[in-house]
N, C-alpha and C positions, 0 to 999 in steps of 0.2 A: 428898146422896149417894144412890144407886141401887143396886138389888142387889148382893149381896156387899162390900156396903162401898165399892165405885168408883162415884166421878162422869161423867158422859158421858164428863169428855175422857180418864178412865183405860180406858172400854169402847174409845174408838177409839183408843187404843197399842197396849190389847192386840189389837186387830181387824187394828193393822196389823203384829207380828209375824208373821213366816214360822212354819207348823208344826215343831215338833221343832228351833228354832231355836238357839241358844248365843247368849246375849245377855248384854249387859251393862249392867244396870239401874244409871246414874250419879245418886247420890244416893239409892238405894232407900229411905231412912227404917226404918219398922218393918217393910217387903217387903208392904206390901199389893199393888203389883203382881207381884214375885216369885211371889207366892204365886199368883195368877193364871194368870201364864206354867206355871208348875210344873203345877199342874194341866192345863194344854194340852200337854205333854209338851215343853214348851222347858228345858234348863238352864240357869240363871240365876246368871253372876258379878254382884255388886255393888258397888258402892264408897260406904264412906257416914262421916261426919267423927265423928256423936255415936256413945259406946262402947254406950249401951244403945238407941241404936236397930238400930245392929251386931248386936248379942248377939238383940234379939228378929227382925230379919231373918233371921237361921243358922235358929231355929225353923222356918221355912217349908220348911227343904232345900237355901236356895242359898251358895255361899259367897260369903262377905262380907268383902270387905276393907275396912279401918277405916284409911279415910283421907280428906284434903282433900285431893279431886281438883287445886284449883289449885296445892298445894305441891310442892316441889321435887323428881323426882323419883317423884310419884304415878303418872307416863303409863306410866313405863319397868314400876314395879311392875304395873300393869295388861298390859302390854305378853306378860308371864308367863304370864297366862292366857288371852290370846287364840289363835289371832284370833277375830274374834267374828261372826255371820250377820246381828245386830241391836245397834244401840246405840240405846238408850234415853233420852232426855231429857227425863222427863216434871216438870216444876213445881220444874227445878231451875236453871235459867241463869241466869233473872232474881234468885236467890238469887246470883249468882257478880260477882267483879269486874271479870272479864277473860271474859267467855262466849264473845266472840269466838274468843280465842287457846285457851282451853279445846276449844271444840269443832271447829277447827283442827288440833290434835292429837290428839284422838280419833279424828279418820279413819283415822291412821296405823295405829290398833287393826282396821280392818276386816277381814275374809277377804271374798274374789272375790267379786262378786255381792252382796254385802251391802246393808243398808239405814240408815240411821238414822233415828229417829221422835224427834221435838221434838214439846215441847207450850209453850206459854207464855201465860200470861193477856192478853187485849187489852187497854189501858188506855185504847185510843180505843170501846170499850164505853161505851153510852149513857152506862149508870145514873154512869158517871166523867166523860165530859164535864158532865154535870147537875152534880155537883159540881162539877169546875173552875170551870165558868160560876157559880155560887154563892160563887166565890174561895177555894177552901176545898182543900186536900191532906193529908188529914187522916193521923197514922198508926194504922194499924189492928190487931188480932190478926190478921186473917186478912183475904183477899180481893184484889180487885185493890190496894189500896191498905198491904196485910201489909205493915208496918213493918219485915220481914227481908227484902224488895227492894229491891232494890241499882242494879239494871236494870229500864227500863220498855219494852213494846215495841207496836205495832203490827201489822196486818198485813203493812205494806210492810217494818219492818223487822226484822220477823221474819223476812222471805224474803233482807233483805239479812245479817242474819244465816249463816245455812245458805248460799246460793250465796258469802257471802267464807272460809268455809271450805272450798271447792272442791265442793261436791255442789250435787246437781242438784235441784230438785225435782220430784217424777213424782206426787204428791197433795197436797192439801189437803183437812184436815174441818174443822167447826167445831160447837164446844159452845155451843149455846142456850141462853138464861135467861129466864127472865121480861120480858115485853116491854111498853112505858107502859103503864098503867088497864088492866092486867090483873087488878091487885087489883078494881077495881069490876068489870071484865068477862072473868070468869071463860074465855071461851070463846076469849079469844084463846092461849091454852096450845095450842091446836091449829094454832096458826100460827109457833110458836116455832121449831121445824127450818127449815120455808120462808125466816122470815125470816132466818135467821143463815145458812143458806145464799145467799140471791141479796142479802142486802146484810151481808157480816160485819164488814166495819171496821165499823157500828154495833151490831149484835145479836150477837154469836159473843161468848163471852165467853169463853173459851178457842180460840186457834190450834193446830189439830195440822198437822205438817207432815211428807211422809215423803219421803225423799231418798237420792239414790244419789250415788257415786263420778261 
């Protein structure tokens, strides 16, 4: 984690919100990015399934509806508080059963000119190939291999993602990690952006992607 509590790929969602934006943070958790956005003068609806991570997102200032975006029903309640300048999907699709059809209809939430910003872990990330190749898929607390994903994705189909829901992509970033025998050779930390930039299906360990109508 990086200042204020965000990880690189939470610095480039929020880098890639519009100023003073109406956004709608799906899946916010406890609003660690709400609270971000808020502080940049963006107003922030959210939508999030557990009640007490609800209740600690309100904290921040944004409102928070307490729902499972996939269930029945949840688009149209959203649909209430739109439309929206930015939809947000940060480290929550691969959580979802249907991300496709989910984020399909979330477009329908947009206003003119909008954007939406995906983020999703790469699972063709080295340090996970290493495993595969070791025969190993292991489940984890947290990480590429967080045992609450549901969905695994790439870069390719990350992108096939976002364009089968009819948007465009107009960027992509990508979050660096530590890259081979950098434990023993300390100085390759300075090659970490490079690298996840000019080759990220292997070094990006998080895909952000930001997308229009």
């Amino acid at each position: 984690m990086a200042q204020h509590g965000l990880a690189t790929s939470h610095r480039l969602i929020v880098a890639a919100v519009p100023a003073r934006a109406r956004v709608l943070d799906v899946g916010c958790a406890s609003g660690y990015l709400a609270a971000e956005l808020i502080a940049r003068g963006a107003s922030v609806v959210g939508v999030e399934a557990d009640a007490a991570d609800a209740r600690a997102a309100r904290q921040t200032g944004a409102t928070v509806i307490e729902a499972d975006v996939e269930a029945a029903g949840a688009i149209d309640e959203l649909r209430g508080a739109g439309p929206f300048d930015a939809i947000v999907c940060g480290d929550v699709l691969e959580h979802l059963r249907d991300p496709w059809s989910v984020l399909r209809s979330l477009t329908a939430l947009l206003a003119p000119d909008a954007r939406v910003i995906v983020s999703v872990p790469n699972i063709a990330h080295w340090t996970a190939r290493r495993t595969v190749l070791g025969g190993r898929f292991p489940r984890a607390e947290h990480g590429l291999f967080d045992a609450t994903h549901l969905r695994f994705f790439t870069r390719a189909t990350a992108h096939e993602l976002v364009t089968g829901a009819g948007l465009r992509v107009v960027s992509e970033r990508f979050a660096p990690a530590p890259l081979p025998f950098q434990a023993r050779l300390p100085w390759l930390g300075r090659l970490e952006p490079r690298a996840a930039r000019l080759v990220p299906e292997l070094f990006a360990l998080q895909i952000v992607l930001v997308a229009e109508p």
